[in-house]
Structures are given as structure tokens and as C-alpha cells.
C-alpha positions as CSV (number, residue, x, y, z in Angstrom):
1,X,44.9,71.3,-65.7
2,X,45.7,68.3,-67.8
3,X,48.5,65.9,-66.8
4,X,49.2,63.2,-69.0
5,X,51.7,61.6,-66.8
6,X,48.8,60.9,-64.4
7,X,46.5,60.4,-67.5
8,X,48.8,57.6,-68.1
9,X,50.0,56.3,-64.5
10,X,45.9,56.1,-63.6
11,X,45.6,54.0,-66.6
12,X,47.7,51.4,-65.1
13,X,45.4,51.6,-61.6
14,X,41.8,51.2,-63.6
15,X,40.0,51.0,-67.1
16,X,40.4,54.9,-68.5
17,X,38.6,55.4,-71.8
18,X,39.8,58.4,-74.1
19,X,39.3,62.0,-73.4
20,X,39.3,61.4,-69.7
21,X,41.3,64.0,-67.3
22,X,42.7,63.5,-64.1
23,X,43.6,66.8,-62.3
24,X,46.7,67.4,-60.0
25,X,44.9,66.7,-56.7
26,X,42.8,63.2,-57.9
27,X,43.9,59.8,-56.5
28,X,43.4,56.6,-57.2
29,X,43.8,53.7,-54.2
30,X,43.5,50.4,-56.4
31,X,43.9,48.4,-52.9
32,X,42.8,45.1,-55.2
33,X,45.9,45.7,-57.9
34,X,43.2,44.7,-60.7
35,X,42.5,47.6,-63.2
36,X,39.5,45.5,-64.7
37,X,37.3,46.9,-61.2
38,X,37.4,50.6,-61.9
39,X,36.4,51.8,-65.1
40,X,35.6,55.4,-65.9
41,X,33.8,56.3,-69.3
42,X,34.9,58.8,-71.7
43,X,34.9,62.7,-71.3
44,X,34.9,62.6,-67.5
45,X,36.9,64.9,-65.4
46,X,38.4,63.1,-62.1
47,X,39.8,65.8,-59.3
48,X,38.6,63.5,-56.2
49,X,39.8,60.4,-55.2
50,X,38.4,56.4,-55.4
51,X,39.3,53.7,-53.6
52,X,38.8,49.9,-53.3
53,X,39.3,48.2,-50.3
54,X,41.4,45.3,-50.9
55,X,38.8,42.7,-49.7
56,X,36.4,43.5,-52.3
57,X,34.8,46.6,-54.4
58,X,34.0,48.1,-57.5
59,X,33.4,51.2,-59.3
60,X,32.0,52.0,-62.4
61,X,32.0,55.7,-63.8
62,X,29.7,56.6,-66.8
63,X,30.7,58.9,-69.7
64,X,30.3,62.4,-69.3
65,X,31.2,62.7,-65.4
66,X,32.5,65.0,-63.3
67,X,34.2,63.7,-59.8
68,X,35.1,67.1,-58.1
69,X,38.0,67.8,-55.6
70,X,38.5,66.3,-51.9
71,X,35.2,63.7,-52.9
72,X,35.8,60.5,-52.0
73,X,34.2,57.4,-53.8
74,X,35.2,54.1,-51.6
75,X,34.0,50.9,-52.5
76,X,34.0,47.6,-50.6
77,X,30.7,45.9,-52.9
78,X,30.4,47.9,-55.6
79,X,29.3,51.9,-56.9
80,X,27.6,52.6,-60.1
81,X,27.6,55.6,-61.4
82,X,25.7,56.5,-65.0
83,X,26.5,59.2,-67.6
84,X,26.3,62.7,-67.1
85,X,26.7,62.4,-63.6
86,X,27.8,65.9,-61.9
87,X,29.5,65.3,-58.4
88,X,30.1,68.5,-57.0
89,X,33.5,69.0,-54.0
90,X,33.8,67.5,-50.6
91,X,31.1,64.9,-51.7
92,X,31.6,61.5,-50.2
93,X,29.8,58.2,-51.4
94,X,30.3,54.7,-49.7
95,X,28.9,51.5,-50.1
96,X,29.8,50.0,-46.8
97,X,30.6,51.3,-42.7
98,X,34.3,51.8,-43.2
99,X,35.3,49.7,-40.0
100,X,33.3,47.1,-37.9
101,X,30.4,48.1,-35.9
102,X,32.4,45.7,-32.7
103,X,35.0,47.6,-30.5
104,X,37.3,45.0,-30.6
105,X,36.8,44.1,-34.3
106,X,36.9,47.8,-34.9
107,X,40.1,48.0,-33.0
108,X,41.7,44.6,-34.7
109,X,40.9,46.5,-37.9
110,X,42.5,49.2,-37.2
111,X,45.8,47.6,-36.6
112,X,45.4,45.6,-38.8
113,X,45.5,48.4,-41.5
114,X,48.8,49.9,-39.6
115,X,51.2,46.8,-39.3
116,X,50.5,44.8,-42.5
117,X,47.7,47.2,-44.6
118,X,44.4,46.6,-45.3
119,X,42.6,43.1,-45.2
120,X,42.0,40.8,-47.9
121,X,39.4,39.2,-46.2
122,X,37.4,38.1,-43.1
123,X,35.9,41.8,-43.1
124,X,31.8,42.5,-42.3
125,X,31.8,46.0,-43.6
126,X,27.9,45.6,-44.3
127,X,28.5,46.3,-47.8
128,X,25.5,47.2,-50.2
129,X,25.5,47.9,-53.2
130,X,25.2,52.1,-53.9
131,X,23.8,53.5,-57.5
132,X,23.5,56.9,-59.1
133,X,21.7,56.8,-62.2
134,X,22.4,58.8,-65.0
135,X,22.2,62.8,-65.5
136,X,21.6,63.0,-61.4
137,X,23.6,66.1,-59.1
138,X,25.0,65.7,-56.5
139,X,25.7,69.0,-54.4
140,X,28.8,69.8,-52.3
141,X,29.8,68.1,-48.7
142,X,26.4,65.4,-49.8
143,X,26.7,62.4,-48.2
144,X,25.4,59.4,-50.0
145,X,25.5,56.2,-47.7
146,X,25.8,52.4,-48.4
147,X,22.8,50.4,-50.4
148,X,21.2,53.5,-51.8
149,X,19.7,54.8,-55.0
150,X,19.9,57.7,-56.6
151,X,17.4,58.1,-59.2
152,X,17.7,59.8,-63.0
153,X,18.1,63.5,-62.9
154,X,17.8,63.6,-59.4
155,X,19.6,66.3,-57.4
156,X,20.8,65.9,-54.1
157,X,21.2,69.7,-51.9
158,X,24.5,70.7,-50.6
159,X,25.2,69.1,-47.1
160,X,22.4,66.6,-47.5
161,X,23.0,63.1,-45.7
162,X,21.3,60.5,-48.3
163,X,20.6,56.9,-46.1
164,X,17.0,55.8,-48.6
165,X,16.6,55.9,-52.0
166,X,15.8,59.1,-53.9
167,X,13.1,58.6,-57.2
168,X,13.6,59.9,-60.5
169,X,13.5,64.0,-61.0
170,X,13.2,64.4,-57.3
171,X,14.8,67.1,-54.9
172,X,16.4,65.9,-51.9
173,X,17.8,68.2,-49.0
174,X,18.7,67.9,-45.4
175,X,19.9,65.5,-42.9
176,X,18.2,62.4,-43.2
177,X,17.4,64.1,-46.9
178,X,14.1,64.1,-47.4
179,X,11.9,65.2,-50.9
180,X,11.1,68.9,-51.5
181,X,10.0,68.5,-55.0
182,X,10.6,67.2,-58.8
């Protein structure tokens, strides 16, 4: 379903170039208020939902994507997707831990987030850097975890937990994934 109010609204949250859908369940969570660190390409189709964290993040979306619905993208360093990238549902790809590893940090963070939102800074998410190279698949409910790779034309299996890098043309399934063929 094409909305052009959200077309329009989402423009507003991130860098959206032409022919570029959003559908009725996708969100955007610009927690940084600066368009200029989300850009999606042209002929993409967005049903799940990307967030920054307002200390820091960025996400890049080739041309050609598809982001399908309930995935989460959430970036605190920065996620790179290339062209022709097919994301199946439920799929969820971060480039950092989400909270700190410390109870009590984990706890200050968390209350943090309720009385004033989240933190602009003084935050060790262990962010890394996470990549999907171009034409790569990504099945439903994967996984892909901070600081990893995904290489061209790669697919990733349904349910697979991705922590290491996966090489060009190769199969990954499981949890760790692990290589079943090219």
C-alpha cells in the first residue's frame, strides 16, 4: 500500500530518493533530529522500522531494497546496506549491545531512557560498524549482530544468528551461522 503522507512525513526524518515506499506499519525513530544520517536509495520498499540512537548512528540504504515488516535496523555507529538488498520479516540487524554490559550502567540506562529519553552521550554500546553488501538475502527472524559483514550475494537462512563475517556467494544457516555452501 502506498501512503504519500508517510512518503512525505519520512522525508522530513531521513534522505528519501524518488520512487521509494513506505508501508502503513514502517517507522522511522530519527532519535538524532538530522535527516542527513539515514538515507535510503531509490526503488526501495520500507515496511520495518530504523532507528538511531540519539548518541550517535547511521544508516545507509542502497537502491533497490526491500526492508520487510516487524525488522528492525538500529544503529548507534553506523549500517551499510548496498543495492538490491532483500531483507525478509522479523529480521533484526544492530550495530551495537543495546544497553551496557554493567548492571548498574545497565540499570542507569534504563532510567535514563524513562525520565528524560535516550542519552546523547557518555554511552559504551560497543558499537561496530555492520555491512551488507550488495544483492545479499537476508531470511526471516536472521539475526545479524554488531561489526559484521555480509558479503555480495550472500544469503543468510531463516532464523540464523550472524556474529562473523559471511564471504561473497556463501550460504549461512544456524545459530552461530556457519557456511553450508556458495
Amino acid at each position: 500500500m502506498r501512503l504519500k503522507w508517510k512518503n512525505i512525513y519520512y522525508s522530513t526524518l531521513a534522505e528519501v530518493k524518488n520512487n521509494t515506499n513506505f508501508s502503513i506499519e514502517s517507522r522511522i525513530f530519527n532519535l538524532q533530529n538530522n535527516k542527513s544520517k539515514i538515507k535510503i536509495g531509490s526503488y526501495c520498499t520500507i515496511k520495518g522500522e530504523l532507528l538511531l540512537f540519539a548518541h550517535g548512528g547511521k544508516i545507509s540504504i542502497g537502491n533497490a531494497c526491500y526492508i520487510g515488516e516487524q525488522t528492525k535496523i538500529w544503529s548507534a555507529a553506523e549500517i551499510e546496506i548496498g543495492d538490491n538488498v532483500l531483507i525478509a520479516h522479523n529480521v533484526n540487524i544492530h550495530d551495537n549491545i543495546s544497553h551496557p554490559l554493567n548492571h548498574d550502567l545497565r540499570q542507569k540506562h534504563y532510567m535514563d531512557i524513562l525520565k528524560e529519553g535516550h542519552p546523547k552521550e557518555n554511552l559504551d554500546l560497543r558499537e561496530k560498524k555492520t555491512i551488507i553488501k550488495k544483492n545479499a538475502w537476508i531470511g526471516f527472524n536472521a539475526t545479524i549482530l554488531k561489526g559484521v559483514t555480509i558479503g555480495e550475494r550472500a544469503i543468510v537462512g531463516a532464523c540464523s544468528v550472524v556474529t562473523t563475517n559471511v564471504p561473497d556467494d556463501a550460504i549461512v544457516v544456524g545459530n552461530p551461522a556457519k557456511i553450508i555452501n556458495y
